[in-house]
C-alpha positions as CSV (number, residue, x, y, z in Angstrom):
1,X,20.2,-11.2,1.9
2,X,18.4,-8.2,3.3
3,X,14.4,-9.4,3.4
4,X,11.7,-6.8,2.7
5,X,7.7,-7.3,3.4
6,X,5.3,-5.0,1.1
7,X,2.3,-5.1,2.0
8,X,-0.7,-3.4,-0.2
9,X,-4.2,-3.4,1.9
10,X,-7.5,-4.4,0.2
11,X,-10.3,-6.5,0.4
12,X,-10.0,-10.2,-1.6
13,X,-13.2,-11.0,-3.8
14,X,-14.5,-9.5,-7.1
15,X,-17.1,-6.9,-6.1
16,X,-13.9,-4.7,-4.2
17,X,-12.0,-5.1,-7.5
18,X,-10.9,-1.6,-8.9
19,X,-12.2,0.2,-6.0
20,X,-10.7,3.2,-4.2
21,X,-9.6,1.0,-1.0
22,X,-7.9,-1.6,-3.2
23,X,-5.3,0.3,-4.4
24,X,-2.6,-1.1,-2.5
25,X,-3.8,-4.6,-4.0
26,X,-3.5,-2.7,-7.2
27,X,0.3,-1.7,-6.5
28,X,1.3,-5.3,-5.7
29,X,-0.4,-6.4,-8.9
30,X,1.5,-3.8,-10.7
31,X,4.7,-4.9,-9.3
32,X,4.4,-8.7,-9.4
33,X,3.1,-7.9,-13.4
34,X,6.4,-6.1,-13.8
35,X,8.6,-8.0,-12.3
36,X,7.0,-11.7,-13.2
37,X,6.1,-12.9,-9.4
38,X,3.8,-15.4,-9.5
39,X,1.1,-14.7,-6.3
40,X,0.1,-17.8,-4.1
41,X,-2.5,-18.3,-2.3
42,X,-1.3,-19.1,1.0
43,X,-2.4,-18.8,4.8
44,X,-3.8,-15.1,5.4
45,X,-2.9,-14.1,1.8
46,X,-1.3,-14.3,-1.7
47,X,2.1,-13.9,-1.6
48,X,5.1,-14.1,-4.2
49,X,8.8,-12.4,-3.9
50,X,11.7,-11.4,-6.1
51,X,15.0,-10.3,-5.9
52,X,16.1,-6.7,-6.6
53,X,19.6,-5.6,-6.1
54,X,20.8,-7.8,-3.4
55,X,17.6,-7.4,-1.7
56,X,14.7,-10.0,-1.4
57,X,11.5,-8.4,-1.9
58,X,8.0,-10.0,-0.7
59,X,4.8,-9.1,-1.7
60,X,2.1,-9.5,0.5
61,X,-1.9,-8.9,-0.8
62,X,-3.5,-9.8,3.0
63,X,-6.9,-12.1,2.2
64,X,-8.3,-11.4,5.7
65,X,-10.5,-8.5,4.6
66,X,-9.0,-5.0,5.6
67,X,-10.4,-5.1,8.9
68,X,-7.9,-7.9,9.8
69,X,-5.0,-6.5,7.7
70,X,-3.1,-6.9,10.6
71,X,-3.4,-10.4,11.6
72,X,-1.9,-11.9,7.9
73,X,0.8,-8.6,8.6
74,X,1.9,-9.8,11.7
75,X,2.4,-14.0,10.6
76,X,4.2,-13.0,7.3
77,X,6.2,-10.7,9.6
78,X,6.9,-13.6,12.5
79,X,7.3,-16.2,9.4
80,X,9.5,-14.4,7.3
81,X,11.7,-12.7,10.7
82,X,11.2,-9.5,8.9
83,X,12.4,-6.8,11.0
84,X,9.7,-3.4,11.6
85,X,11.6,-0.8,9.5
86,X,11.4,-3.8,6.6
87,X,7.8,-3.5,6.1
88,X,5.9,-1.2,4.4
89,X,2.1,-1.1,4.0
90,X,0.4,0.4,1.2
91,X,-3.1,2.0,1.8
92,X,-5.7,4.0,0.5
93,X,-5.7,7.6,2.1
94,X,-9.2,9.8,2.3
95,X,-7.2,12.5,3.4
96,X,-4.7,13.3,0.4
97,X,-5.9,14.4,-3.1
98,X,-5.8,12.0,-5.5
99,X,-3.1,9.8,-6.7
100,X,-1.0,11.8,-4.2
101,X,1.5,9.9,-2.5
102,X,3.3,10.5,0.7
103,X,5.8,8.1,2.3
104,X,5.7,8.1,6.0
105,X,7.9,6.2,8.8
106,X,4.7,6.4,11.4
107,X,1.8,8.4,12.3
108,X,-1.9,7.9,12.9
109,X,-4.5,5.6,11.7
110,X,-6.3,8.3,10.4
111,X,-9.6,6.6,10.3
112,X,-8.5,3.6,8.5
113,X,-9.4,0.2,9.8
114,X,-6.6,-2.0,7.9
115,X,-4.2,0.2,9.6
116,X,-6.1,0.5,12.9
117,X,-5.6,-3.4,13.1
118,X,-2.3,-3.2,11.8
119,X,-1.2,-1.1,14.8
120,X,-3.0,-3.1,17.2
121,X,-1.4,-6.6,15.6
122,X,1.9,-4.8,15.7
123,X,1.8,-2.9,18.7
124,X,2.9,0.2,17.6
125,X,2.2,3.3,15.1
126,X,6.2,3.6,13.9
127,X,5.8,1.4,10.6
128,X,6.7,2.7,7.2
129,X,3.7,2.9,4.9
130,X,3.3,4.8,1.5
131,X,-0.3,6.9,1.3
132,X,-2.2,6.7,-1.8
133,X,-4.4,9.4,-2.1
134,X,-8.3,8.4,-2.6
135,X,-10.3,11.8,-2.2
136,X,-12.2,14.2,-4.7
137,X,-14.2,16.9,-5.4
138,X,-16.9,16.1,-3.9
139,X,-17.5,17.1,0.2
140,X,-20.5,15.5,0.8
141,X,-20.2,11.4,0.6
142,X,-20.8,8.5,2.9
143,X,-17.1,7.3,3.9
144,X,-17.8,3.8,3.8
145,X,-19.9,4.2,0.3
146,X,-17.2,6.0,-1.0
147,X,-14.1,4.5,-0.2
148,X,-15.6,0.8,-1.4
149,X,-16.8,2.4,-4.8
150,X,-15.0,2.1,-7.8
151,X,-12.7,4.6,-9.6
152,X,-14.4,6.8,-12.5
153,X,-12.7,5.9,-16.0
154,X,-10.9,9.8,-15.6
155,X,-9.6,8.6,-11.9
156,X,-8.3,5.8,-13.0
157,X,-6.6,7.2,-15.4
158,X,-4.5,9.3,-13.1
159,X,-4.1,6.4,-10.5
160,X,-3.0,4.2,-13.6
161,X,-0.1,7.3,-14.1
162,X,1.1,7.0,-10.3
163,X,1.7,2.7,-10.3
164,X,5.2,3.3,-11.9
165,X,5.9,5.6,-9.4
166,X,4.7,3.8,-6.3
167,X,7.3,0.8,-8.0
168,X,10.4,3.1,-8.1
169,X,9.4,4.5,-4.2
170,X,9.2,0.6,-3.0
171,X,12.3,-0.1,-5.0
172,X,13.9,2.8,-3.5
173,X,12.7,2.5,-0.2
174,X,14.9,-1.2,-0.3
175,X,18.0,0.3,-1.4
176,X,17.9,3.7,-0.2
177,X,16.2,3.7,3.0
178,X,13.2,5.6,4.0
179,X,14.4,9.3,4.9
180,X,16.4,9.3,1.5
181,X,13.4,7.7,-0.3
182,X,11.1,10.2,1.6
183,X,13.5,13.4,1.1
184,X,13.0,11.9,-3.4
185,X,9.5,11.5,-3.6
186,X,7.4,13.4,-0.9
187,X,7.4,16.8,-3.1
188,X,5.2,19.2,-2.6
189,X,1.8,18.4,-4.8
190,X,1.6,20.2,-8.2
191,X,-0.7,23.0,-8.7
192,X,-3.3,22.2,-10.9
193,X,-4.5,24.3,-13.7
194,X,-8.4,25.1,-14.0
């Protein structure tokens, strides 16, 4: 059976809860709900898997902070002989509007320290990863301030709207493949009304 590692970035503890870089804790904890996975605390993260079509699927919530994202991404990688094009991170994006989502098969850092390490652990930028866009309005913030602060009740709204879809990209991602699955979901971002 095909194995696939999905790994959402975050930090572990109760102050990071709900906040804007936790979201790809919050996509593994919307797909372990729906799909009954019970998480385990094991070495360098909680973990739990399920099977999906012929296709094992393991969820991965790294408990090394999301500075060291990269070391618990590497073991469960090693551990589980999970092959590069099998793992896809989740993560937070500052550069994408929010609750935009774009699938990628590599690309830059982009700022981000959980994928800075994860590139360094790995030794390469060509890794799948689905962007979750964290940004608003507002042009003047402090990064680090902003991106460990918690969703307004109107954000989270909209980021509540986008878990179901993050599920059907991961889902599709392990059946599909990544340009199909990229070519289905990376549209082109609605226009809003003002």
């Amino acid at each position: 059976m095909k194995k696939y590692l999905i790994v959402g970035l975050g930090n572990i503890g109760n102050e990071y809860l709900k906040t804007r870089h936790n979201i790809g804790f919050e996509v593994i904890d919307f797909m372990a709900k729906k799909f009954e996975v019970q998480m385990t605390n094991l070495k360098l993260a909680a973990k739990g898997s399920f099977n999906h079509k012929g296709k094992k699927i393991i969820l991965l919530k790294p408990s090394t902070y999301m500075n060291q994202s990269g070391k618990s991404v590497r073991y469960w990688a090693l551990k589980e002989n999970i092959a590069l094009p099998n793992i896809l991170i989740i993560t937070d994006d500052l550069n994408l509007p929010l609750a935009l989502l774009r699938l990628k098969g590599k690309g830059s850092d982009g700022g981000h320290n959980g994928l800075k390490n994860i590139e360094s652990q790995l030794n390469t930028t060509h890794y799948p990863r689905l962007r979750f866009g964290i940004k608003n309005e507002d042009k003047t913030f402090n990064q680090v301030n902003f991106v460990l602060s918690k969703f307004t009740e109107k954000e989270e709204e909209k980021v509540n709207k986008k878990l179901p879809e993050c599920n059907e990209i991961v889902l599709s991602y392990t059946q599909m493949g990544l340009e199909r699955t990229m070519n289905k979901f990376n549209t082109k971002p609605p226009i809003e009304k003002s």
